[in-house]
Backbone of each chain as ProteinMPNN parsed JSONL, in Angstrom:
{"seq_chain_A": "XXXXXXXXXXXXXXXXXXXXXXXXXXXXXXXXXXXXXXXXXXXXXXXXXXXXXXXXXXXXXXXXXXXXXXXXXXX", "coords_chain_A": {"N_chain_A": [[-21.641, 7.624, 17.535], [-21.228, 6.677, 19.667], [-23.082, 4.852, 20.397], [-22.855, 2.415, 19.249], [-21.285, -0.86, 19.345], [-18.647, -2.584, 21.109], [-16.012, -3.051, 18.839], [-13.388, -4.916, 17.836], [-9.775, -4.748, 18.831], [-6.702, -6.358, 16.995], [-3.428, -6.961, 17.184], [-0.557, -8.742, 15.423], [2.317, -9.891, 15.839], [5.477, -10.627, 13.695], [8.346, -12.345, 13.322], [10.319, -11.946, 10.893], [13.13, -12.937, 9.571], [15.382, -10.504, 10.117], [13.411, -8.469, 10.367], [10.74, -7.219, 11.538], [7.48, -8.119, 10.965], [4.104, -6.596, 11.713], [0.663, -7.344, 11.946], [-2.14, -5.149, 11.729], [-5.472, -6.114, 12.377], [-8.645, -5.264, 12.778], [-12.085, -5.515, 13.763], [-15.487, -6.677, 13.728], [-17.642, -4.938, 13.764], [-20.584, -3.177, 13.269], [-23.021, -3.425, 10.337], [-22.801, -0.413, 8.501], [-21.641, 1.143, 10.078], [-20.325, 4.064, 11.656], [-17.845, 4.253, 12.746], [-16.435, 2.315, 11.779], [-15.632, 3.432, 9.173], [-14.049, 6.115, 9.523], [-12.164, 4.932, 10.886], [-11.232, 3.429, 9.305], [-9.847, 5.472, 7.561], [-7.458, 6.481, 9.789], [-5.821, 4.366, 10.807], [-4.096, 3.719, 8.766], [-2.698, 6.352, 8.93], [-1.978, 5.782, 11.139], [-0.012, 3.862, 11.4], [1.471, 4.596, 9.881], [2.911, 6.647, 10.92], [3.891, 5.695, 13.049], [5.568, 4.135, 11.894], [7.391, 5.859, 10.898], [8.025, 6.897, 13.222], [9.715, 4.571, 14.763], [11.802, 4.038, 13.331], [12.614, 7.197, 12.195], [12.416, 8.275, 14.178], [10.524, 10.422, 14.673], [7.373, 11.139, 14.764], [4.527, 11.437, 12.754], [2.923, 14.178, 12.0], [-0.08, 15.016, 11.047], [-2.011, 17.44, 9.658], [-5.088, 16.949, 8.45], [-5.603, 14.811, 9.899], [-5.791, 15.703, 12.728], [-7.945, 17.422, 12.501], [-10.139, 15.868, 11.925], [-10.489, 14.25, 13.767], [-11.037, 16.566, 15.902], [-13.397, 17.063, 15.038], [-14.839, 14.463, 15.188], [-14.517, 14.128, 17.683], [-16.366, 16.091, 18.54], [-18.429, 15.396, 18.009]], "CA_chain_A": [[-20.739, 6.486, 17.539], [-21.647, 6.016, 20.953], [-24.346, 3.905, 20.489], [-22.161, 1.424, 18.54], [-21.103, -1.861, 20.283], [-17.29, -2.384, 20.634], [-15.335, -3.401, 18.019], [-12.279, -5.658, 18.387], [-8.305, -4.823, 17.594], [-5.677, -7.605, 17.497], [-2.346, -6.821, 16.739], [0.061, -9.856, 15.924], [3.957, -9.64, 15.333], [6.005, -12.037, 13.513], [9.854, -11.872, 12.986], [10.858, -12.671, 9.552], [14.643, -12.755, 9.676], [16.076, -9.355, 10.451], [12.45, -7.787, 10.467], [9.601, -7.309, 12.125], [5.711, -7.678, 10.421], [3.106, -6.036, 12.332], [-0.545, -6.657, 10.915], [-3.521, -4.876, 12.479], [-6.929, -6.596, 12.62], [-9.908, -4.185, 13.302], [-13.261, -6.393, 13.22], [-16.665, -6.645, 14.733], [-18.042, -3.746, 13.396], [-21.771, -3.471, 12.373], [-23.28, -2.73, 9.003], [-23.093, 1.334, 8.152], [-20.61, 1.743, 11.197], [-19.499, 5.268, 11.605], [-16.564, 3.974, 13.552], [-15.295, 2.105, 10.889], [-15.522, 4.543, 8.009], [-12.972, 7.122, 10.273], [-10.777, 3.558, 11.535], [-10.388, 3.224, 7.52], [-8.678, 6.042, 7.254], [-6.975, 6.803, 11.121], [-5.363, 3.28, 10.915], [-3.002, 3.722, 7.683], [-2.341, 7.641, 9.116], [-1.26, 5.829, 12.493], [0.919, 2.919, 11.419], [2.523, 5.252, 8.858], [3.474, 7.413, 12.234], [4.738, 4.243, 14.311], [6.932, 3.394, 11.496], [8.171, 7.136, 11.246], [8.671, 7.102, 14.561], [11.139, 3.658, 15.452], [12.706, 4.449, 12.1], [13.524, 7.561, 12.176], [12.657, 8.885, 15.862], [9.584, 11.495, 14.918], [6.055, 10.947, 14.583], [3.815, 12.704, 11.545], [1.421, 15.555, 12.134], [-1.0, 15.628, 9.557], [-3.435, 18.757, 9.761], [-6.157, 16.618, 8.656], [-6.083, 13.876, 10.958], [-6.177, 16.608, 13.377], [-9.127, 18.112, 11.852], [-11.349, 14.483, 12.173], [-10.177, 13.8, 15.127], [-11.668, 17.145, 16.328], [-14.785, 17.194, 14.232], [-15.322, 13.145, 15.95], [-14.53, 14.193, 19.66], [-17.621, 17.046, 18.941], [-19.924, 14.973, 17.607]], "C_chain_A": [[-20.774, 5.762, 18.88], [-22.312, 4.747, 21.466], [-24.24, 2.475, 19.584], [-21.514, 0.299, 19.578], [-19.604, -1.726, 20.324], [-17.039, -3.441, 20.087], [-13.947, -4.159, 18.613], [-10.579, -5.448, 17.838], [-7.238, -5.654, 18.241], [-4.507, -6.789, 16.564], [-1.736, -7.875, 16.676], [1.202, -9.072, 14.916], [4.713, -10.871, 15.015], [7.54, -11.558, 13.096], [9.914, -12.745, 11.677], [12.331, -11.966, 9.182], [14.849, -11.506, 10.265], [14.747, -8.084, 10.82], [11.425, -8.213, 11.174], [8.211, -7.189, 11.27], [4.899, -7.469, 11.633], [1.823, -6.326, 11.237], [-1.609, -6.47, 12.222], [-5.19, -5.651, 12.194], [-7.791, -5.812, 13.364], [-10.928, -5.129, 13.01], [-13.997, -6.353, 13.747], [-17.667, -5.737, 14.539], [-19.567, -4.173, 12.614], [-21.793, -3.029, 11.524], [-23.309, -1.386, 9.21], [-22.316, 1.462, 9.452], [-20.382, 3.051, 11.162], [-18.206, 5.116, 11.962], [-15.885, 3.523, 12.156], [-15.093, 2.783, 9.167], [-14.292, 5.401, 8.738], [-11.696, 6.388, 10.343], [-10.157, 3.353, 10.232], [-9.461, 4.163, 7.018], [-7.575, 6.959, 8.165], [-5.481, 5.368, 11.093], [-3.759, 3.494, 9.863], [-1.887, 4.717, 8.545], [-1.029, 6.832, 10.992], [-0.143, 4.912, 12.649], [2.117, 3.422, 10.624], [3.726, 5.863, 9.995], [4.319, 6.698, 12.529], [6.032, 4.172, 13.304], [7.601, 4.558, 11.418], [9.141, 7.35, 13.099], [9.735, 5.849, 14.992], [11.737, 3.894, 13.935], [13.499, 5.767, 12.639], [13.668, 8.632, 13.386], [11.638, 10.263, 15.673], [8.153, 11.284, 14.599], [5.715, 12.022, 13.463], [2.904, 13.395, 12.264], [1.339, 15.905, 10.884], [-2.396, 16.491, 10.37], [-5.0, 18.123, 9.656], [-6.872, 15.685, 9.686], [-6.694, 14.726, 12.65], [-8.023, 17.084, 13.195], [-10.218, 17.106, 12.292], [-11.158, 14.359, 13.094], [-11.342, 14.917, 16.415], [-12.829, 16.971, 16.122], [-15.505, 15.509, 14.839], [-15.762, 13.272, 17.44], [-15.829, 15.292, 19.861], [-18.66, 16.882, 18.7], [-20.668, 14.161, 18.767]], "O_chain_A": [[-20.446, 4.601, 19.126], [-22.18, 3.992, 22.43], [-25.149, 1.696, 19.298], [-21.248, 0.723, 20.703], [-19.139, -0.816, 19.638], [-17.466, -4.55, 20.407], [-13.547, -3.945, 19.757], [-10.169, -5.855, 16.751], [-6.909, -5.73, 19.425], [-4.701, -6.173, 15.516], [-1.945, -8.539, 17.691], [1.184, -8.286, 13.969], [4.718, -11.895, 15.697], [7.767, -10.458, 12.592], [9.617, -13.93, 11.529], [12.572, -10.864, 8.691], [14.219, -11.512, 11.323], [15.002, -7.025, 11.394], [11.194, -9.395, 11.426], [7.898, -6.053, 10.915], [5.073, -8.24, 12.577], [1.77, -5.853, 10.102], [-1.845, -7.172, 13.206], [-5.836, -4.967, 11.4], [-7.647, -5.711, 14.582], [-10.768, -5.694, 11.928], [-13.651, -5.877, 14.828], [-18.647, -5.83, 15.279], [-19.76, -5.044, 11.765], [-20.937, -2.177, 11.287], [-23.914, -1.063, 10.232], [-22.802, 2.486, 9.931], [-20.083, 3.21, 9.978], [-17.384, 5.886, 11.466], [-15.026, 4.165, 11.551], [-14.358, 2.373, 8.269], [-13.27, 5.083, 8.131], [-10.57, 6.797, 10.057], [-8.962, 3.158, 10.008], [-8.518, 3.909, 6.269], [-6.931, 7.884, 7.669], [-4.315, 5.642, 11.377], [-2.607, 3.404, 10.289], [-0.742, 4.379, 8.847], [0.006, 7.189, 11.555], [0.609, 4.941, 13.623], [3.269, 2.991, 10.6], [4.941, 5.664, 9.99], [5.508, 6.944, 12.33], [7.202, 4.153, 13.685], [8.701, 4.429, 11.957], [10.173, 7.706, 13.669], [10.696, 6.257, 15.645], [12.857, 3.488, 14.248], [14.559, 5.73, 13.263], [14.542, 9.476, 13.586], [11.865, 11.195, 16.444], [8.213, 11.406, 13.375], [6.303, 13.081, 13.246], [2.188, 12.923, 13.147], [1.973, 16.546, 10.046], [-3.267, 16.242, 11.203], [-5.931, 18.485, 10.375], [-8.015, 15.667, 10.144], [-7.631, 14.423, 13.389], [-8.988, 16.906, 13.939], [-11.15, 17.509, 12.989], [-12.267, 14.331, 13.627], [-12.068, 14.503, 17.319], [-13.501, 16.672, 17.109], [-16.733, 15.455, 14.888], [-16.706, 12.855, 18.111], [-16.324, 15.457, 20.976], [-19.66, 17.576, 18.887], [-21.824, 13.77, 18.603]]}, "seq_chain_B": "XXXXXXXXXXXXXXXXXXXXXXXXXXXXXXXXXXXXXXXXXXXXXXXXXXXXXXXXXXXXXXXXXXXXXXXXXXXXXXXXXXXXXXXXXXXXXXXXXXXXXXXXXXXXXXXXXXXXXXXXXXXXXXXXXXXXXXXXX", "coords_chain_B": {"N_chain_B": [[6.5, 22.817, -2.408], [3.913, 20.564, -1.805], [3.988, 19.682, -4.016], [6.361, 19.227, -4.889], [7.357, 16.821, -3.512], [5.38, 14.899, -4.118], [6.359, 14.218, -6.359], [9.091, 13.301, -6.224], [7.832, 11.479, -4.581], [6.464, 9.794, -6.204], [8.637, 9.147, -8.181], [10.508, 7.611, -6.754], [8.647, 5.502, -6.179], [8.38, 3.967, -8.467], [10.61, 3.466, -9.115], [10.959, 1.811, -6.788], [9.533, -0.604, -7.312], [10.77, -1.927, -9.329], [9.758, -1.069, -11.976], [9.648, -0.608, -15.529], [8.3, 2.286, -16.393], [6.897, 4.111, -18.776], [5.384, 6.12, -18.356], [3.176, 5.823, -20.757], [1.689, 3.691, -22.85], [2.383, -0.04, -23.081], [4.03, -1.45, -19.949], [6.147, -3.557, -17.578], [7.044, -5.407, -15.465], [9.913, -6.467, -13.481], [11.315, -9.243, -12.013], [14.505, -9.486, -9.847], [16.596, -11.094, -10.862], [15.594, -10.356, -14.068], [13.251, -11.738, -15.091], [10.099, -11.194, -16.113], [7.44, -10.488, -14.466], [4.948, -9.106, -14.85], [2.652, -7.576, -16.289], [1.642, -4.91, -17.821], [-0.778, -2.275, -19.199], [-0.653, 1.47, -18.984], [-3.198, 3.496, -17.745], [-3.935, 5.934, -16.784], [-2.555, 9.014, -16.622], [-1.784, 11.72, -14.234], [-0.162, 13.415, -13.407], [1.58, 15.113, -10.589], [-0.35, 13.749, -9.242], [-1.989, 11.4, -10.005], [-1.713, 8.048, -10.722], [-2.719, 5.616, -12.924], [-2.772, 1.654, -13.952], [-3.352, -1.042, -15.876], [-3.001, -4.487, -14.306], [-1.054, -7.525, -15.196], [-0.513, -10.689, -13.809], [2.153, -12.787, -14.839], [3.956, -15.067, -14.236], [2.568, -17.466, -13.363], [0.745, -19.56, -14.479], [-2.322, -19.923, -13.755], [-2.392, -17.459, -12.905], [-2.05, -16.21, -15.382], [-4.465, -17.125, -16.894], [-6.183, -15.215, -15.123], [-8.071, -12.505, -15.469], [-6.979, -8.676, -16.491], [-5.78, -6.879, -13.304], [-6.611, -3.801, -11.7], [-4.391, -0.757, -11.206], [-4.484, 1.636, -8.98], [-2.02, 4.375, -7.646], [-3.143, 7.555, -5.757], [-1.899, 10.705, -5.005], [-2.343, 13.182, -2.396], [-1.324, 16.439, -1.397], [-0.821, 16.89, 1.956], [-0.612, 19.443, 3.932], [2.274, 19.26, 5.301], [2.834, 17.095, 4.598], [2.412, 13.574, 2.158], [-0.456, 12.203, 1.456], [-0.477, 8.908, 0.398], [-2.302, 6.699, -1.45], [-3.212, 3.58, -2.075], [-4.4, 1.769, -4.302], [-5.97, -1.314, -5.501], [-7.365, -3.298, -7.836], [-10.891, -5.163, -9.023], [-10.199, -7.592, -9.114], [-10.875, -11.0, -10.193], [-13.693, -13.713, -8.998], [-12.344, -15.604, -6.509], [-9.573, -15.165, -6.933], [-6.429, -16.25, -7.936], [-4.157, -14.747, -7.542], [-4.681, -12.469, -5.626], [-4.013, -13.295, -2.957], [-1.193, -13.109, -2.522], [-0.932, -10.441, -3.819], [-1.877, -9.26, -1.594], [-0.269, -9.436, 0.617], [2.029, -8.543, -0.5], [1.777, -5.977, -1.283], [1.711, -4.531, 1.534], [4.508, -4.967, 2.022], [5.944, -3.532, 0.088], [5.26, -0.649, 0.214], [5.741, -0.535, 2.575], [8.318, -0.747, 2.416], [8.868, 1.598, 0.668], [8.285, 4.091, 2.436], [10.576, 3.422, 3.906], [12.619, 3.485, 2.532], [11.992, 6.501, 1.463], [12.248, 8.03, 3.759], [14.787, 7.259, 5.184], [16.672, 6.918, 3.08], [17.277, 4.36, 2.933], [16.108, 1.453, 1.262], [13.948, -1.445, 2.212], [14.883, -4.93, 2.465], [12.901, -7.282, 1.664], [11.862, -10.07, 3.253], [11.317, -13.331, 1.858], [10.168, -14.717, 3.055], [8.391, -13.628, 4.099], [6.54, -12.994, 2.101], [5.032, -15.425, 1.716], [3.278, -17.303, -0.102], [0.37, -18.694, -0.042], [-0.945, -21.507, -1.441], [-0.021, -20.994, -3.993], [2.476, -21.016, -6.844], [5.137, -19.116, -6.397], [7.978, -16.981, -7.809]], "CA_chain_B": [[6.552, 22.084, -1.419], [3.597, 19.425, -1.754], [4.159, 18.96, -5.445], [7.733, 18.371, -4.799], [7.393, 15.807, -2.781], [4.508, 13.812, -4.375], [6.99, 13.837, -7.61], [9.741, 12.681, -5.687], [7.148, 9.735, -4.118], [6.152, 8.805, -7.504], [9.726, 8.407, -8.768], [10.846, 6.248, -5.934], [7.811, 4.925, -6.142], [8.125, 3.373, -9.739], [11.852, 2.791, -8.755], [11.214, 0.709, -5.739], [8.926, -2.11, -7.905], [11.474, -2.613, -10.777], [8.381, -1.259, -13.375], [9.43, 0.564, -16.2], [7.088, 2.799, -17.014], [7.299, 5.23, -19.415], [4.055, 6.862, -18.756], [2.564, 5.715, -21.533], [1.619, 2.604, -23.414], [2.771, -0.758, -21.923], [4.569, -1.249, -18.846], [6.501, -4.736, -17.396], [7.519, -5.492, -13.654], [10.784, -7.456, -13.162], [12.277, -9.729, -10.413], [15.817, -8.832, -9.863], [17.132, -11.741, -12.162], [15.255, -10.129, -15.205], [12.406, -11.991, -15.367], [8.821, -10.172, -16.249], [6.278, -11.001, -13.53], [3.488, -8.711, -14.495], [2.882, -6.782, -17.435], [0.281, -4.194, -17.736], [-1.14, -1.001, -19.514], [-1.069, 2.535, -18.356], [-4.626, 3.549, -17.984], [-3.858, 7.804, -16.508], [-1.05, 9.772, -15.969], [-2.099, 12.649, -13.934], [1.302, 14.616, -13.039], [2.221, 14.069, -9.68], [-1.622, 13.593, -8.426], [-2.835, 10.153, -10.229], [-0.953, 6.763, -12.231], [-3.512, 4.393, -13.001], [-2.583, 0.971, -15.086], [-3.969, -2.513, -15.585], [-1.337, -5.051, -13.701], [-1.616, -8.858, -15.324], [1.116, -11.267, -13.218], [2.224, -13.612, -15.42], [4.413, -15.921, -14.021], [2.235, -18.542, -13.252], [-0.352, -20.182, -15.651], [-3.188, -19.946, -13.474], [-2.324, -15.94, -12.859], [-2.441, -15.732, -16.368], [-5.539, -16.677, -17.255], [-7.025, -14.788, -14.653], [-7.917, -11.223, -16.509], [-5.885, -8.176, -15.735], [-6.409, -5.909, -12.693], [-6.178, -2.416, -12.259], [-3.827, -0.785, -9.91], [-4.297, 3.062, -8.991], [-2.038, 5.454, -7.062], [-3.329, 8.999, -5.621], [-0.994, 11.24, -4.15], [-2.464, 14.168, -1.859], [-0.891, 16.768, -0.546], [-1.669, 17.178, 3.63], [0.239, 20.367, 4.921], [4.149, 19.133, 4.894], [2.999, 15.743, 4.569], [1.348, 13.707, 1.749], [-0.741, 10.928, 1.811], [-0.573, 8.052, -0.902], [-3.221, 5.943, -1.633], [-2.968, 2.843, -3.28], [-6.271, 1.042, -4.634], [-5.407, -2.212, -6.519], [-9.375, -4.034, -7.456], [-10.852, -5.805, -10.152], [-10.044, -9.188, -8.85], [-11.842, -11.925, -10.225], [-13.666, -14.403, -7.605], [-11.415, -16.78, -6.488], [-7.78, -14.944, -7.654], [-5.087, -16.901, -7.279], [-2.869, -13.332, -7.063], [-5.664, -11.531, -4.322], [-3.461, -13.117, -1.587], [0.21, -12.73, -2.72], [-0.934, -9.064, -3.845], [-2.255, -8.836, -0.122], [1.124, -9.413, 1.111], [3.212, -7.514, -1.471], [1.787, -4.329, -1.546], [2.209, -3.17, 2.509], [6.14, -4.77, 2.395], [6.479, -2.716, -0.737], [5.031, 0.602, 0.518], [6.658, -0.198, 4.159], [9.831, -0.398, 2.1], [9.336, 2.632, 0.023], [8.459, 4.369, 3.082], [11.945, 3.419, 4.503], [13.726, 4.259, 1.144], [11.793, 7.555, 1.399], [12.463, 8.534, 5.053], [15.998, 7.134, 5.555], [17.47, 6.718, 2.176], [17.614, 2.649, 2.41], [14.664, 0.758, 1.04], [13.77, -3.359, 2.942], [15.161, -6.525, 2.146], [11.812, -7.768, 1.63], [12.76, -11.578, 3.435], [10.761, -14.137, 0.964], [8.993, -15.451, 3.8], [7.323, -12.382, 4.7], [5.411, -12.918, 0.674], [4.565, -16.869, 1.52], [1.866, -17.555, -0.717], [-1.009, -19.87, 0.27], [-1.374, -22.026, -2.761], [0.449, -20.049, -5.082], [3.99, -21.166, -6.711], [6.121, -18.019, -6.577], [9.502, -16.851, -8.309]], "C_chain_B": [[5.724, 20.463, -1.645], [4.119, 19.103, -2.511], [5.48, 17.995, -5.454], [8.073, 17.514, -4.315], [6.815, 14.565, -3.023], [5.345, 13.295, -5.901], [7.998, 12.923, -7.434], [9.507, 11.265, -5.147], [6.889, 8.922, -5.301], [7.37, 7.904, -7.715], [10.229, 7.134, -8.098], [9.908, 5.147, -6.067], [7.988, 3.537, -7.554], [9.679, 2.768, -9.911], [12.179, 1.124, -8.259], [10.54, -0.605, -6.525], [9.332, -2.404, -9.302], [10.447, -2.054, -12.026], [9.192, -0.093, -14.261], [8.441, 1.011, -16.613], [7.496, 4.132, -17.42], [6.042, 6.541, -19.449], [3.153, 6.976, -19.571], [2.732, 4.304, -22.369], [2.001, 1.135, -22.395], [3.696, -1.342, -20.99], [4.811, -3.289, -18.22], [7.537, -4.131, -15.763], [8.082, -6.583, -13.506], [11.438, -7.446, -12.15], [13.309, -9.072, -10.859], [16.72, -9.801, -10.831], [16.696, -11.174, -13.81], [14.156, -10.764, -15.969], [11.0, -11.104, -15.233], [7.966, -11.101, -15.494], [5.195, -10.249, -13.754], [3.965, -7.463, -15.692], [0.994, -6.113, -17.436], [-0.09, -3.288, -19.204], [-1.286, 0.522, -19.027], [-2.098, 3.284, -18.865], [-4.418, 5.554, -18.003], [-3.103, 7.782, -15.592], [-1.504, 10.939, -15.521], [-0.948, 13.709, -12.93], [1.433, 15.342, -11.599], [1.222, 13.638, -8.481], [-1.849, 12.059, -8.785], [-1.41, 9.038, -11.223], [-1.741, 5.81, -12.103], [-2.554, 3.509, -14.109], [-3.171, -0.473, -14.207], [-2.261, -3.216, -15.263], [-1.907, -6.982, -14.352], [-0.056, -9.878, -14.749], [1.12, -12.423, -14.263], [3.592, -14.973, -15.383], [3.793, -17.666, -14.116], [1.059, -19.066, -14.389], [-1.796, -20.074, -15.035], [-3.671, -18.1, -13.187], [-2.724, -15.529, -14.34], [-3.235, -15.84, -17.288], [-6.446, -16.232, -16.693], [-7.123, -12.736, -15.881], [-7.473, -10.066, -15.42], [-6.875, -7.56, -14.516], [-6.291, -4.66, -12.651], [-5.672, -1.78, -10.757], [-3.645, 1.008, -10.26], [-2.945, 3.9, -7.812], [-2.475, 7.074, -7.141], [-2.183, 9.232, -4.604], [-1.646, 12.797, -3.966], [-1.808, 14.923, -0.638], [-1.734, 17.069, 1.152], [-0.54, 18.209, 4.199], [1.697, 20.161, 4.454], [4.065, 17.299, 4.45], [2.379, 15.244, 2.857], [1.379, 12.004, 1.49], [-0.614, 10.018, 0.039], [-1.284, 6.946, -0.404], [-3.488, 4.802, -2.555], [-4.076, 2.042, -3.289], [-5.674, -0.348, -5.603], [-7.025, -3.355, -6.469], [-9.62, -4.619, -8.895], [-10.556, -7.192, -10.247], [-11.494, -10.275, -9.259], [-12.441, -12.858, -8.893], [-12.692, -15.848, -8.002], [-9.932, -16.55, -6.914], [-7.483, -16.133, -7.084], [-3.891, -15.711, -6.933], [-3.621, -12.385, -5.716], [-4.532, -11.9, -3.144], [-2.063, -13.167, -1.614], [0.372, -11.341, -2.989], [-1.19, -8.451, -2.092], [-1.242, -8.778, 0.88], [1.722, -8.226, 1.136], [2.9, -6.639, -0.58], [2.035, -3.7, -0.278], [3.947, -3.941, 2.472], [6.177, -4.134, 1.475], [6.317, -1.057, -0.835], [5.877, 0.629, 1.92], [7.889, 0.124, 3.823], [10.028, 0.912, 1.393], [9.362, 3.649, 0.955], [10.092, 5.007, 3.658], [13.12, 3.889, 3.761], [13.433, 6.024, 1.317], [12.901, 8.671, 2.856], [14.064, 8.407, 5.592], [17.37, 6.63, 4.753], [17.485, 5.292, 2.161], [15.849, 1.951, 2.512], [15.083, -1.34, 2.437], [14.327, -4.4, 1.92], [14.148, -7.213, 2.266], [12.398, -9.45, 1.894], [11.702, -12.377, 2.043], [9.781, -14.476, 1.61], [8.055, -14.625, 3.962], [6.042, -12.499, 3.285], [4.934, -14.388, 0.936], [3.532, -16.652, 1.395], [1.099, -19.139, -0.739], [-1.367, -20.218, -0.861], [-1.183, -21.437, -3.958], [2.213, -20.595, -5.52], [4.33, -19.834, -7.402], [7.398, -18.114, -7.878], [10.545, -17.375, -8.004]], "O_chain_B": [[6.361, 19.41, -1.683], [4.922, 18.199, -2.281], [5.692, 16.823, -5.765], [9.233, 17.17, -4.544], [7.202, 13.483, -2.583], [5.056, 12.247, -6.477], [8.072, 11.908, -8.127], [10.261, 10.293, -5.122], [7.039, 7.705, -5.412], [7.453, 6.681, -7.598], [10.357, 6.011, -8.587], [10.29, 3.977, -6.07], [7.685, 2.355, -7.388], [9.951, 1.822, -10.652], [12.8, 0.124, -8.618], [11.096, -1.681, -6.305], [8.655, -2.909, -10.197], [10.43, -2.735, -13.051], [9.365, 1.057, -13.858], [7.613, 0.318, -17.204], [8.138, 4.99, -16.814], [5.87, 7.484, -20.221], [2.315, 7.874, -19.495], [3.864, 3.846, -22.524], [1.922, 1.192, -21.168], [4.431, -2.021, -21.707], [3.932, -4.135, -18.381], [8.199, -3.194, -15.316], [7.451, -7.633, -13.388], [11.969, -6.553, -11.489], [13.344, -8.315, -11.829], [17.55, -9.251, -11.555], [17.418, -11.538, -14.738], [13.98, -10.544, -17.167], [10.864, -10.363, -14.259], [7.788, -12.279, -15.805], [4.262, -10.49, -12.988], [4.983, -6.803, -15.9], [-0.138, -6.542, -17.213], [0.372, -3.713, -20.263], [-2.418, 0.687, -18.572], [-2.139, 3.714, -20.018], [-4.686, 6.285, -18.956], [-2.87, 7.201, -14.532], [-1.794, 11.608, -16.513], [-1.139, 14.492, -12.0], [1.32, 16.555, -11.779], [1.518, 13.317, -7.331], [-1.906, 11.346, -7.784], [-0.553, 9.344, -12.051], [-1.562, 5.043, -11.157], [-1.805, 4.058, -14.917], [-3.348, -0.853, -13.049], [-1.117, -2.904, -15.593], [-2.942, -7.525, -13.964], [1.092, -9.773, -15.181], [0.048, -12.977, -14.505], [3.998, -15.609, -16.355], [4.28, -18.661, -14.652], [0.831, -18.176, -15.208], [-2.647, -20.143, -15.921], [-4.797, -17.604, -13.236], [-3.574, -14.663, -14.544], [-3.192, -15.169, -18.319], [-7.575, -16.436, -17.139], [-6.36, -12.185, -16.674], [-7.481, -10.145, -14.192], [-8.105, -7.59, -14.495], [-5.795, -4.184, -13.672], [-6.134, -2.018, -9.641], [-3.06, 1.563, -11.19], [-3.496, 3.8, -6.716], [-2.298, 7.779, -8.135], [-1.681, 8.483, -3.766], [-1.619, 13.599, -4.9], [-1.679, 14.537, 0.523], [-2.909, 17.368, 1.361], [0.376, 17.759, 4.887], [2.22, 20.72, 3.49], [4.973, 16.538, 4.114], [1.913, 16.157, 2.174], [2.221, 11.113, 1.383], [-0.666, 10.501, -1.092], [-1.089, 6.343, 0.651], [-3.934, 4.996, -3.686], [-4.636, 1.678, -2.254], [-4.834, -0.078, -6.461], [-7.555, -3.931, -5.519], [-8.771, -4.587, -9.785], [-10.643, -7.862, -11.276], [-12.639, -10.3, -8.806], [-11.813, -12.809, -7.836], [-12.446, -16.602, -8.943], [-9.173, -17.476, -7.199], [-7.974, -16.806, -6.178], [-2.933, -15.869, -6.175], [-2.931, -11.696, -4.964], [-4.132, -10.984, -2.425], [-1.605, -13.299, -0.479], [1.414, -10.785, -2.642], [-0.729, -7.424, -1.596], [-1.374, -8.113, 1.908], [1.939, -7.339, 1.962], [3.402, -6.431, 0.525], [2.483, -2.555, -0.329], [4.726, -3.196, 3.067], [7.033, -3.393, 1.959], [6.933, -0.321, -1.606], [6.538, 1.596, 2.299], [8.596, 0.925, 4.436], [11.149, 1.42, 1.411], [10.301, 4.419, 0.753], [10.592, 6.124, 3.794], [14.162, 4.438, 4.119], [14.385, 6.805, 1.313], [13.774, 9.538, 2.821], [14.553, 9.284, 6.303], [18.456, 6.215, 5.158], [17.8, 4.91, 1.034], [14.926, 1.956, 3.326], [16.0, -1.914, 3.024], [14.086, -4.487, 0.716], [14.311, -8.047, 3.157], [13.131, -10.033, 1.094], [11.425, -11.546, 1.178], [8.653, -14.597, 1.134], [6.872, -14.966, 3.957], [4.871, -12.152, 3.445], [4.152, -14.635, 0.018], [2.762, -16.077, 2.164], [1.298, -20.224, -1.285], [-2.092, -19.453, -1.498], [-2.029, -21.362, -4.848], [3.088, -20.573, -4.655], [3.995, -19.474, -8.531], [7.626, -19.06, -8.632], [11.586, -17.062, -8.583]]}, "name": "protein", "num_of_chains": 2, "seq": "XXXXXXXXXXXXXXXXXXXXXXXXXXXXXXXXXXXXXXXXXXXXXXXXXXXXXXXXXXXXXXXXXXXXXXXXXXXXXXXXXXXXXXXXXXXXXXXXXXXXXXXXXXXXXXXXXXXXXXXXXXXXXXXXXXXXXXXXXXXXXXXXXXXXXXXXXXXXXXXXXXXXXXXXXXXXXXXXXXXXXXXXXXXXXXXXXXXXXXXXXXXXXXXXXXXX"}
């Protein structure tokens, strides 16, 4: 994954009345990416967190994200 | 533990978007006045792993002669957690529903989320669904 160029992430926030939208933008990514095969499913796992966390004040630990995370950092 | 939890996501789940669904045969998704915006088929009921069904919106005239789509959840357990996966495909080129569904579906998982986690679902504002060339409800 090293040998992959970098990729680009935009975050934008918009208030709609009493709420906040967050959308993520990941882009830039070449054909057959490895990066973004993992980002496809790291991204959901991490916004799910965020909202766990200012909701209701704890972040998730999932075993698998764990698991890729390792199995990425040893490749 | 998982099971109980992915049964519990379903229910809310089928709560939070007004659909009755009886698990079988066909299935209608109403605003909060009582109007039917989207009427489907349930394709597979897989007990508290899979609910496939075709989704056709039919409010508008141009939605409804597009042909239906098909809208899956999976629910896997992860440890104490479990993930849900929602697939919704089958879009013709050119929908007119591709970018009001592109909206919906994360305020309606952010809200079930919030229903899940802290007992109160979102006030989904209206603006947050503004559809690009689309007349709404």
């Amino acid at each position: 994954m090293e040998a992959e160029p970098p990729s680009r992430v935009t975050f934008e926030l918009e208030q709609q009345k009493d709420q906040v939208r967050l959308t993520i933008v990941h882009d830039g990514f070449e054909p057959g990416s490895r990066a973004f095969e993992g980002i496809s499913r790291g991204w959901p796992f991490v916004l799910s967190s965020l909202k766990s966390y200012l909701e209701a004040g704890k972040v998730l630990h999932a075993p698998w994200y764990d698991t890729e995370s390792a199995q990425q950092g040893a490749a | 533990m998982g099971g109980a939890d992915q049964q519990r996501i379903l229910k809310a789940l089928l709560v939070q978007h007004r659909a009755e669904i009886r698990l079988e045969g066909p299935l209608a998704v109403r605003a909060g006045d009582g109007t039917t915006t989207d009427v489907g088929e349930i394709l597979e009921v897989d007990r508290p792993r899979r609910l496939s069904y075709t989704f056709h919106h039919v409010l508008s005239e141009a939605a409804r002669k597009e042909r239906p789509t098909k809208v899956s959840f999976n629910l896997e357990p992860h440890g104490k957690l479990v993930k849900l996966t929602l697939t919704h495909e089958d879009f013709q080129d050119g929908s007119v529903i591709l970018d009001g569904i592109s909206k919906g579906w994360p305020a309606i998982l952010s809200s079930l989320k919030s229903l899940l986690e802290s007992g109160q679902p979102l006030a989904i504002p209206p603006s947050a669904l503004a559809i690009e060339g689309f007349e709404g409800p």
